[in-house]
Residue frames as qw, qx, qy, qz and C-alpha x, y, z in Angstrom:
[[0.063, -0.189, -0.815, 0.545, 95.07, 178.12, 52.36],
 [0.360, 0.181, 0.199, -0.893, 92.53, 180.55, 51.60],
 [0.638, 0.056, -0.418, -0.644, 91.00, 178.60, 48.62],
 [0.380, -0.082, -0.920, 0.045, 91.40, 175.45, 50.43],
 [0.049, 0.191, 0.613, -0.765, 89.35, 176.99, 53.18],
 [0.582, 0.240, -0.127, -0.766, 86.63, 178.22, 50.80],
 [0.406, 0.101, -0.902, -0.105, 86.71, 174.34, 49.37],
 [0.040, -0.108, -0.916, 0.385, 85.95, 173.26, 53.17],
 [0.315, 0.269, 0.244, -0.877, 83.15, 176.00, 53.41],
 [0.392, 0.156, -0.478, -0.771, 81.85, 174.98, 50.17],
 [0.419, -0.134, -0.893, -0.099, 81.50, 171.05, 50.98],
 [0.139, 0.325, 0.723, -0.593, 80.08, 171.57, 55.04],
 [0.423, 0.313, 0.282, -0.802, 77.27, 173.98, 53.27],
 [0.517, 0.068, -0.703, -0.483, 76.53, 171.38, 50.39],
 [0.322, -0.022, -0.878, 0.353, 76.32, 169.01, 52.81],
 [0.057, 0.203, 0.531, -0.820, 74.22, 170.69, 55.04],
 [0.292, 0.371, -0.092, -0.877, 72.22, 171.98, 52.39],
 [0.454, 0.101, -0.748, -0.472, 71.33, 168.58, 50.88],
 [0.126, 0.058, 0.839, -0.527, 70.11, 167.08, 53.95],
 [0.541, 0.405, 0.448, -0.586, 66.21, 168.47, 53.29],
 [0.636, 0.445, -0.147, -0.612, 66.32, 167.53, 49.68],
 [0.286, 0.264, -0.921, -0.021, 67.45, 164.27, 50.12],
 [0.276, 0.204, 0.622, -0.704, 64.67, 164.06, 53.11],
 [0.529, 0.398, 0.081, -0.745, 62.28, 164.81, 50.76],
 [0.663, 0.465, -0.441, -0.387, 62.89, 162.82, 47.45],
 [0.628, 0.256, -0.734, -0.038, 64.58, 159.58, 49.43],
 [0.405, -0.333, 0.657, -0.542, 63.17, 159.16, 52.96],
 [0.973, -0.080, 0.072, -0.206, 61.20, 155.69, 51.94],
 [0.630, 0.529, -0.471, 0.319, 64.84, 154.51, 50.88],
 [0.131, 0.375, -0.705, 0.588, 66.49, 155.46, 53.99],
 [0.583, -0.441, 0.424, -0.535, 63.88, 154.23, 56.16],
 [0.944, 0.190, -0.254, -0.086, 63.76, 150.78, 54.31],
 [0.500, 0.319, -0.619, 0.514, 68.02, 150.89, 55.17],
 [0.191, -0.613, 0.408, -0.650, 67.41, 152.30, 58.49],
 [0.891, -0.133, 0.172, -0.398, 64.74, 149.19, 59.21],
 [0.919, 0.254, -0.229, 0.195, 67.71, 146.45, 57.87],
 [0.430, 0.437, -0.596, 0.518, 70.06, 147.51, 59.94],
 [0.649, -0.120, 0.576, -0.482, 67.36, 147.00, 63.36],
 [0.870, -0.020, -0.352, -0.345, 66.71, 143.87, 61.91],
 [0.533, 0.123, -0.756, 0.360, 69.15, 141.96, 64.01],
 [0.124, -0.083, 0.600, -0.786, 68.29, 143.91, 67.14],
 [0.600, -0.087, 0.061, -0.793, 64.77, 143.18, 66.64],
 [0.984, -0.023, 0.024, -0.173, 65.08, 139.64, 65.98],
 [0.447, -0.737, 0.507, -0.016, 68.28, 138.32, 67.64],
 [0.890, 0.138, 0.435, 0.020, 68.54, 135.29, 65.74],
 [0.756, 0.525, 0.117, 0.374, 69.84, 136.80, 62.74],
 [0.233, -0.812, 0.462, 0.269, 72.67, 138.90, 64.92],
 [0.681, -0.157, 0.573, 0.429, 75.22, 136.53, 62.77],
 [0.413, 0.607, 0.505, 0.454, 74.09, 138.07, 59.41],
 [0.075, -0.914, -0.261, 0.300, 74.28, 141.76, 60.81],
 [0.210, -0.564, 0.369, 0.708, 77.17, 142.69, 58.74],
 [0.133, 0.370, 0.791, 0.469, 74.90, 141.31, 55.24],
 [0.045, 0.866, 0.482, 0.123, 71.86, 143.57, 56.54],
 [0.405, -0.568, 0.107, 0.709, 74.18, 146.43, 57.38],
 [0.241, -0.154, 0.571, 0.769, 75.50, 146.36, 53.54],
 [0.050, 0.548, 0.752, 0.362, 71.75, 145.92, 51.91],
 [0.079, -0.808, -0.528, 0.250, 70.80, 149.00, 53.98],
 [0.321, -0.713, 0.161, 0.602, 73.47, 151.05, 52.90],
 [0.236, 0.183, 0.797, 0.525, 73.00, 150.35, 49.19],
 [0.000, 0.878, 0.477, -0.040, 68.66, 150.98, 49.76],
 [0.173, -0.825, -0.438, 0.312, 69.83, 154.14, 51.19],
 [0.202, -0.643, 0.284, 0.682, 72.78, 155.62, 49.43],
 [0.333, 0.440, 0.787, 0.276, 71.22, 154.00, 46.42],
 [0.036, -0.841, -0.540, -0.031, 68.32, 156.52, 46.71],
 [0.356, -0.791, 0.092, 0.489, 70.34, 159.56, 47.50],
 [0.159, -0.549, 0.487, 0.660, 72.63, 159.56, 44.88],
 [0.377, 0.361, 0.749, 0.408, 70.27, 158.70, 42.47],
 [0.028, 0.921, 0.386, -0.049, 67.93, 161.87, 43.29],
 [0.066, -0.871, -0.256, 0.415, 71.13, 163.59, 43.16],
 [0.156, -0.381, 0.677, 0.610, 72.13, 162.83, 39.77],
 [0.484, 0.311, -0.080, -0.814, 68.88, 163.21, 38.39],
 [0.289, 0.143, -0.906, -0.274, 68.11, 159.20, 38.03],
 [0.522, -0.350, -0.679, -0.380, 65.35, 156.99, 38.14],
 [0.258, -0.515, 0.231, -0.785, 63.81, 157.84, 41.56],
 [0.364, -0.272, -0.890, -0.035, 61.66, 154.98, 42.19],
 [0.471, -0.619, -0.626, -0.061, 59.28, 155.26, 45.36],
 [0.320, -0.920, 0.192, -0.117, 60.27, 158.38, 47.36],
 [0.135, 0.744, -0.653, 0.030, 64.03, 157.01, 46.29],
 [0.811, -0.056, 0.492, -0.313, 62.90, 153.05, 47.19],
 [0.772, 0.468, -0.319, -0.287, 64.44, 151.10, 44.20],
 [0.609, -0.468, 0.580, 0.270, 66.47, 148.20, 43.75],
 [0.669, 0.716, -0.042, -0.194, 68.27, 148.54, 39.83],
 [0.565, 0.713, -0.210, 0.358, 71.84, 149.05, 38.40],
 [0.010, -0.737, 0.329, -0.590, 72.86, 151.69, 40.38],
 [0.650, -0.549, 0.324, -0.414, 72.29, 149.64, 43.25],
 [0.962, 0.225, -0.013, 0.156, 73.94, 146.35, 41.97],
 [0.387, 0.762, -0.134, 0.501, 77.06, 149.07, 41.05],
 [0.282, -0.740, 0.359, -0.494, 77.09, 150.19, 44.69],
 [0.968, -0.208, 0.079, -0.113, 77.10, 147.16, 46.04],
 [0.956, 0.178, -0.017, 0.233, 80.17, 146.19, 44.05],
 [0.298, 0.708, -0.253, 0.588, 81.86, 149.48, 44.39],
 [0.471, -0.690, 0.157, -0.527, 81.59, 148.80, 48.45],
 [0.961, -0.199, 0.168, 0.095, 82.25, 145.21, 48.55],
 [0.599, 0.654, -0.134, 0.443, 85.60, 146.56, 46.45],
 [0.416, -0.787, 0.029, -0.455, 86.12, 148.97, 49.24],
 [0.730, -0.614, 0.260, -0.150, 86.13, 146.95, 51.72],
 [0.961, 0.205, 0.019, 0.183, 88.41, 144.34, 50.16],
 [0.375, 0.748, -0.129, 0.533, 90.84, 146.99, 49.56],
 [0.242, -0.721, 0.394, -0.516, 91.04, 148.60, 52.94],
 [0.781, -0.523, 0.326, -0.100, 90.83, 145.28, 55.24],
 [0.827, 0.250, -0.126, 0.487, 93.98, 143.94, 52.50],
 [0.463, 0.539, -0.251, 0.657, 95.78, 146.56, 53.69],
 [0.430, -0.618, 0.307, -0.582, 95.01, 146.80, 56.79],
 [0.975, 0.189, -0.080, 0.091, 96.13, 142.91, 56.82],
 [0.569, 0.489, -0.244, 0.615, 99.92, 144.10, 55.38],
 [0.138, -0.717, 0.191, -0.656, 99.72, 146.78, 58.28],
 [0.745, -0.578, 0.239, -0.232, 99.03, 144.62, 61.26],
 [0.910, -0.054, -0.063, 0.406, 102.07, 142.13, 60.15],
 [0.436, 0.604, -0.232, 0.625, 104.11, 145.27, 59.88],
 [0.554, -0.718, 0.078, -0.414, 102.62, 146.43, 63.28],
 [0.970, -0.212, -0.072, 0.094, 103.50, 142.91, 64.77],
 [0.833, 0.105, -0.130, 0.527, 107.33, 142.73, 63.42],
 [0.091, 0.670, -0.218, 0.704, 108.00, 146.40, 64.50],
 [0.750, -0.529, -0.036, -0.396, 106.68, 145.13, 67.76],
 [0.955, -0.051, -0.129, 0.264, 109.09, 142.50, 68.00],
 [0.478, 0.403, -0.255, 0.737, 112.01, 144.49, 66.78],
 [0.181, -0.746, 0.242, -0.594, 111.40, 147.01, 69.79],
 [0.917, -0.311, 0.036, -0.247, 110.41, 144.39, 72.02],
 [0.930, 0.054, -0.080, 0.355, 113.67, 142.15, 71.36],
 [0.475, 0.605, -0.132, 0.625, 115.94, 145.15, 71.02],
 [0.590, -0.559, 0.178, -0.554, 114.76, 146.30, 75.15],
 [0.736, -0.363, 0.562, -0.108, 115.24, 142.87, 76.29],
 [0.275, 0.445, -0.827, -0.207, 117.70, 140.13, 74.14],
 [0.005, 0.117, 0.993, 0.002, 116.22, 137.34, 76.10],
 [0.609, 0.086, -0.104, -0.781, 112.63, 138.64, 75.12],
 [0.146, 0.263, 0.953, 0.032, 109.84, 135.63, 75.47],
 [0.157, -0.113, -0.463, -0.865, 107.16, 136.40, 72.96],
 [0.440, -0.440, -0.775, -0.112, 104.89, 134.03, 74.89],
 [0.348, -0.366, -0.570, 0.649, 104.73, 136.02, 78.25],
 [0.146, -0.860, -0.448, -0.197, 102.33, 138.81, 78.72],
 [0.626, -0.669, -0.084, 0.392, 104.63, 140.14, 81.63],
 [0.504, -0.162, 0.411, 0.742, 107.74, 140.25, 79.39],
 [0.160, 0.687, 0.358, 0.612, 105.27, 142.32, 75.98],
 [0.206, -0.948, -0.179, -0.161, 104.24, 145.11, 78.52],
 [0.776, -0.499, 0.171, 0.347, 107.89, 145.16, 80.06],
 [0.490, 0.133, 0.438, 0.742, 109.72, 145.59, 76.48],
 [0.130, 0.748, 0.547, 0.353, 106.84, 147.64, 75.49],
 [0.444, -0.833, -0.286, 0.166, 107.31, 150.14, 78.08],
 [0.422, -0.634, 0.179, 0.623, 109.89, 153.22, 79.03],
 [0.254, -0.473, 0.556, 0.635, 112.12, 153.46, 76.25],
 [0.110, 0.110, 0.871, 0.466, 110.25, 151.08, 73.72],
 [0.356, 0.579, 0.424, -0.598, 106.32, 153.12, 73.80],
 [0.131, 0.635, -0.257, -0.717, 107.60, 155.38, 71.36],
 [0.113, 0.399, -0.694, -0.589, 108.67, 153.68, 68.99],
 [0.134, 0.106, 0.981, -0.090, 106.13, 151.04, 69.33],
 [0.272, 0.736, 0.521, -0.335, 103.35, 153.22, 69.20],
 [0.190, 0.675, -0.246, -0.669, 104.41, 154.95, 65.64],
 [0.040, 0.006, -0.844, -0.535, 103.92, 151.95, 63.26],
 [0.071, 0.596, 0.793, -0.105, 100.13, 151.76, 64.59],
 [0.042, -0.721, -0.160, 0.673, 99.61, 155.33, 64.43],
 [0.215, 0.441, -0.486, -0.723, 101.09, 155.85, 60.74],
 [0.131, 0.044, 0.948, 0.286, 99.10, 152.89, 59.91],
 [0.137, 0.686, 0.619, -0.357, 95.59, 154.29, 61.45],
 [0.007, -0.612, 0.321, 0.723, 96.78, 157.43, 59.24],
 [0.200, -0.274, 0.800, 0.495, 97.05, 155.64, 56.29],
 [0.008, 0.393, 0.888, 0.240, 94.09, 153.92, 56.21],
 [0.094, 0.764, 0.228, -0.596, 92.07, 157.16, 56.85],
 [0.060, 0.689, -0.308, -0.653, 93.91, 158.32, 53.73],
 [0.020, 0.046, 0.920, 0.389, 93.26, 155.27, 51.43],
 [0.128, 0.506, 0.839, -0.154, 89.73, 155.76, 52.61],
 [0.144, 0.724, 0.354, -0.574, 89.27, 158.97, 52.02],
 [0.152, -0.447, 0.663, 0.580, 90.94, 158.60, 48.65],
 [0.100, 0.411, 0.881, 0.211, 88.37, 155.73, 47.59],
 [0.289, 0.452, 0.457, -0.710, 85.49, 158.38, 49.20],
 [0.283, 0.490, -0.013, -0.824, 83.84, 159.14, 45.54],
 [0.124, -0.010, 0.951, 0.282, 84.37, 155.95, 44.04],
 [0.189, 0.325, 0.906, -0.194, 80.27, 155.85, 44.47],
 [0.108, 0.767, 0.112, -0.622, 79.63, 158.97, 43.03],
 [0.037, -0.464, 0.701, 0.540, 81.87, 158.45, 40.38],
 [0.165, 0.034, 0.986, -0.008, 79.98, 155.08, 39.85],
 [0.319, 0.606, 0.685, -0.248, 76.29, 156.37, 39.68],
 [0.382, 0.684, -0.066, -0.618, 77.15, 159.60, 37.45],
 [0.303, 0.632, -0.476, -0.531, 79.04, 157.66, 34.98],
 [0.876, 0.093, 0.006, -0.474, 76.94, 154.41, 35.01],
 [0.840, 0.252, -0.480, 0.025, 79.93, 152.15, 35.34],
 [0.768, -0.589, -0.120, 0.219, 81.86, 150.83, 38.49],
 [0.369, 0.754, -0.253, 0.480, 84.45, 152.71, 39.70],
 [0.740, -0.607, -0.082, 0.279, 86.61, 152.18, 42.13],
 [0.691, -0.249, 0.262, 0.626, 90.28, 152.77, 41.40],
 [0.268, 0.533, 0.347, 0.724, 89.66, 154.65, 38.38],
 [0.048, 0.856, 0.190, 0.479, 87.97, 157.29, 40.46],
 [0.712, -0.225, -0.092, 0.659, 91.70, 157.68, 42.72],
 [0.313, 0.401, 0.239, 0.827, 92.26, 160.41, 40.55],
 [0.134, -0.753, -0.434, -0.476, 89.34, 162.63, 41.61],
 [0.627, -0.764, -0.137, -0.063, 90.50, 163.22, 45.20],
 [0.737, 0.245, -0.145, 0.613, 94.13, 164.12, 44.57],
 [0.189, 0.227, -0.319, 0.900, 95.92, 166.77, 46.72],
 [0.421, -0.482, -0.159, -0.752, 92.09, 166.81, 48.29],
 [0.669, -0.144, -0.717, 0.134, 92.50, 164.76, 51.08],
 [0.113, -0.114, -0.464, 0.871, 92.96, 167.34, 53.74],
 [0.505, -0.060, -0.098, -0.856, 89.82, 169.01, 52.83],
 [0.715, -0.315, -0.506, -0.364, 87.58, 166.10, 52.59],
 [0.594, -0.112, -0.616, 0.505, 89.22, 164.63, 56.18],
 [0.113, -0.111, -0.446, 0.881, 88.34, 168.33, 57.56],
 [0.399, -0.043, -0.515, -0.757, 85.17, 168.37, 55.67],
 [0.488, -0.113, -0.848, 0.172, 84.33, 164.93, 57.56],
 [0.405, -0.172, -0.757, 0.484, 84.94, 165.88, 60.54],
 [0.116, -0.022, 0.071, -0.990, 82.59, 169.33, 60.67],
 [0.569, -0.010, -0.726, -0.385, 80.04, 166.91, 59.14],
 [0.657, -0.281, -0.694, 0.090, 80.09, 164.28, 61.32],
 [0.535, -0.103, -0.783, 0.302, 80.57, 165.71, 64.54],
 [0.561, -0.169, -0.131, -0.800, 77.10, 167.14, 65.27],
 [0.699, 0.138, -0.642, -0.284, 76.52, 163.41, 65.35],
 [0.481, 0.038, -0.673, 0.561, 79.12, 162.31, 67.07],
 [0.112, -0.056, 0.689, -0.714, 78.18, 164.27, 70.56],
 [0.850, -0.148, -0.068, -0.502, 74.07, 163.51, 69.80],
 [0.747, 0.019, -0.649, -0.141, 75.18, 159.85, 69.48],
 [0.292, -0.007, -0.637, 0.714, 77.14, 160.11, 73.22],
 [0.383, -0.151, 0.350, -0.841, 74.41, 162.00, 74.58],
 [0.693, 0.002, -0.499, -0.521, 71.77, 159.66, 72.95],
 [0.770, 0.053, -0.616, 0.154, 73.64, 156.19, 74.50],
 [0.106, 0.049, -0.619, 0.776, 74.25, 158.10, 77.99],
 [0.488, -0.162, 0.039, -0.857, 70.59, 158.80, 77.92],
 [0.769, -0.027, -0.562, -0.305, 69.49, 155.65, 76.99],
 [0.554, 0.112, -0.678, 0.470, 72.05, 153.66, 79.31],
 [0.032, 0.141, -0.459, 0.877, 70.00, 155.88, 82.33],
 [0.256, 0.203, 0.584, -0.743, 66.30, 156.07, 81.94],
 [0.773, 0.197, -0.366, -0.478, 64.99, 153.63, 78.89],
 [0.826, -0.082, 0.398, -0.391, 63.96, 150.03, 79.66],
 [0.904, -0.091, 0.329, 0.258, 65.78, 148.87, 77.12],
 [0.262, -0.810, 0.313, 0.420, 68.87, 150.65, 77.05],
 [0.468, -0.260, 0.668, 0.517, 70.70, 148.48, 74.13],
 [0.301, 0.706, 0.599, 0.228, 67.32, 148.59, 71.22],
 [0.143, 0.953, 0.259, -0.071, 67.05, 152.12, 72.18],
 [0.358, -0.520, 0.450, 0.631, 71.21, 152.92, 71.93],
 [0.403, 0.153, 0.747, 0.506, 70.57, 150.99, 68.29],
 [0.257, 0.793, 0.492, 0.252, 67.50, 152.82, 67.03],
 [0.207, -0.895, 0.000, 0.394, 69.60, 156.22, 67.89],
 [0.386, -0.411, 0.703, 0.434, 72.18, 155.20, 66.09],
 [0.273, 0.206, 0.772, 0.535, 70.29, 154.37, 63.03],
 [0.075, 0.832, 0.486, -0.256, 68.46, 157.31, 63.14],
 [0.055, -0.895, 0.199, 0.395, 71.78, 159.20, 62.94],
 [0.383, -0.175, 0.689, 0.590, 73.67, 157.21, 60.51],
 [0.304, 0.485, 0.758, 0.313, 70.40, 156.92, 57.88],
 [0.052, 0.912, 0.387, 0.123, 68.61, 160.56, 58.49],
 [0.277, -0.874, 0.207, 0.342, 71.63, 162.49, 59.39],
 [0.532, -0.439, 0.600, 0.405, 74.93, 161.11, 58.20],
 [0.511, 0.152, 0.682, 0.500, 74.11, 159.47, 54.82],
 [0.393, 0.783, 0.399, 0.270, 71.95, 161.80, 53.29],
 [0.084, 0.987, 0.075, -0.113, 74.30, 164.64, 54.19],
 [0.483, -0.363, 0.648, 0.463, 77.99, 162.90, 53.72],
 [0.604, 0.369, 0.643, 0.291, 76.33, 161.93, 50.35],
 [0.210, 0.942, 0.262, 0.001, 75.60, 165.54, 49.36],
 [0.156, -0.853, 0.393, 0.305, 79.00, 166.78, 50.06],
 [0.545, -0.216, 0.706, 0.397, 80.39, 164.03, 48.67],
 [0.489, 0.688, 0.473, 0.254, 78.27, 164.79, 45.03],
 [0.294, 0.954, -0.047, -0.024, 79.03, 168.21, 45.14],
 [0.526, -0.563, 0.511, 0.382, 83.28, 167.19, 45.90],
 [0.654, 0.186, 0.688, 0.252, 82.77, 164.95, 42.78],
 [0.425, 0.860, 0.280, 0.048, 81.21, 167.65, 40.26],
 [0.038, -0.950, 0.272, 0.149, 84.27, 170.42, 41.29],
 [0.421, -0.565, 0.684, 0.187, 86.84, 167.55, 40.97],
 [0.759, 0.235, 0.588, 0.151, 85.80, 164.82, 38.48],
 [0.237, -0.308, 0.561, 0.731, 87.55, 164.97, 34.95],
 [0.297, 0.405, -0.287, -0.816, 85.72, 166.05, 32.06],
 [0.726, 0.217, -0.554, -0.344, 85.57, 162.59, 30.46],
 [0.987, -0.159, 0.033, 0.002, 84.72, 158.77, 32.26],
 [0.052, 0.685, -0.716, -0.126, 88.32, 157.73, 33.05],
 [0.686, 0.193, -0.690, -0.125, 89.78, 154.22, 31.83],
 [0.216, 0.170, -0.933, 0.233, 90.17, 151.42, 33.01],
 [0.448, -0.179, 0.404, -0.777, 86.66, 151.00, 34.02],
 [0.017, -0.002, 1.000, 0.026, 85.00, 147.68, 35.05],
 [0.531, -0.268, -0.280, -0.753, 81.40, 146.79, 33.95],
 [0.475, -0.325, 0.542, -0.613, 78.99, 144.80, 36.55]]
């Protein structure tokens, strides 16, 4: 417990501690991401594409970050678009693939556990009826109903935080990693998950205060929620998740590039 505890200590104060030298060496980056991810809000039309400028900002910005902190090409106050960014790209679009397949498998499991409770409560269960789900669903059947979602939300926390270095992994050793860099984050999952949450949730009550503020006594409550929000994800969040996450990688990553790695 103790060393895990020293672990947690170690990541929050990387973290923390990388914030102003990420600031420094990759703020055109992040603002470039920060400014692609208001692009919908600024020009409604292209709300339909907001999950395409989303991904291009997050690339710019964690791009830049984990290049400055693995001593690569720098570009413009971290501003480039190379490799490393190509790499990230692929190691995210991976990512996602991953987690929303399994999260897929999970909701049919969700579903048929549903049923089974659901049918097992009432025999003449009608799936169609709104009345009849909340009815089965209820008393007796919650419980169980509400423990295949739960160990699923679980899960996928724990697949995610499992991937978490994949990008790290990816920029130090100049090839894509995804799977291959599984390994790095064995038996570390608690830590990084409490690591997170020390991290992030600074954030977290700004953002709530931010969006209650907004929602009260700005003109336009929904621009100004967004530009809060991409203040704290780009100048807060990435450049200091990224830092912990570099220094996790250095204490944990294996000596040598593992196999099985995939070129771009």
């Amino acid at each position: 417990m103790g060393e895990r505890s020293a672990a947690i200590g170690r990541t929050v104060r990387a973290g923390l501690g990388g914030w102003a030298p990420a600031m420094r060496t990759a703020w055109a980056a992040l603002a470039v991401g920060a400014l692609l991810s208001l692009t919908p809000s600024l020009l409604p039309g292209l709300a339909v594409l907001t999950p395409l400028f989303d991904l291009a900002g997050l690339i710019l910005a964690s791009g830049g970050v984990y290049r400055a902190a693995f001593g690569g090409l720098s570009g413009w106050r971290g501003l480039r678009l190379g490799r490393e960014e190509g790499r990230l790209a692929i190691v995210f679009l991976l990512i996602g693939v991953i987690l929303c397949t399994v999260a897929a498998v999970l909701l049919v499991i969700i579903g048929a556990v549903a049923v089974g409770v659901a049918r097992s409560n009432a025999p003449a269960f009608d799936n169609g009826s709104l009345a009849a789900w909340r009815a089965a669903l209820s008393g007796p059947g919650a419980l169980p109903a509400s423990i295949a979602p739960l160990l699923s939300f679980v899960l996928l926390i724990w697949l995610s935080l499992r991937l978490v270095l994949a990008p790290a992994a990816t920029i130090d050793i100049g090839k894509v990693q995804v799977l291959s860099a599984f390994g790095c984050t064995r038996g570390g999952v608690l830590g990084l998950a409490v690591s997170s949450l020390l991290l992030l949730a600074p954030a977290a009550v700004l953002a709530v205060a931010v969006r209650g503020l907004a929602g009260v006594s700005l003109p336009h409550p929904a621009f100004a929620a967004d530009l809060a929000g991409a203040a704290l994800v780009y100048f807060y969040i990435i450049p200091v998740w990224t830092a912990a996450l570099v220094d996790v990688y250095r204490h944990r990553a294996p000596s040598v590039p593992p196999p099985g790695t995939v070129r771009p």
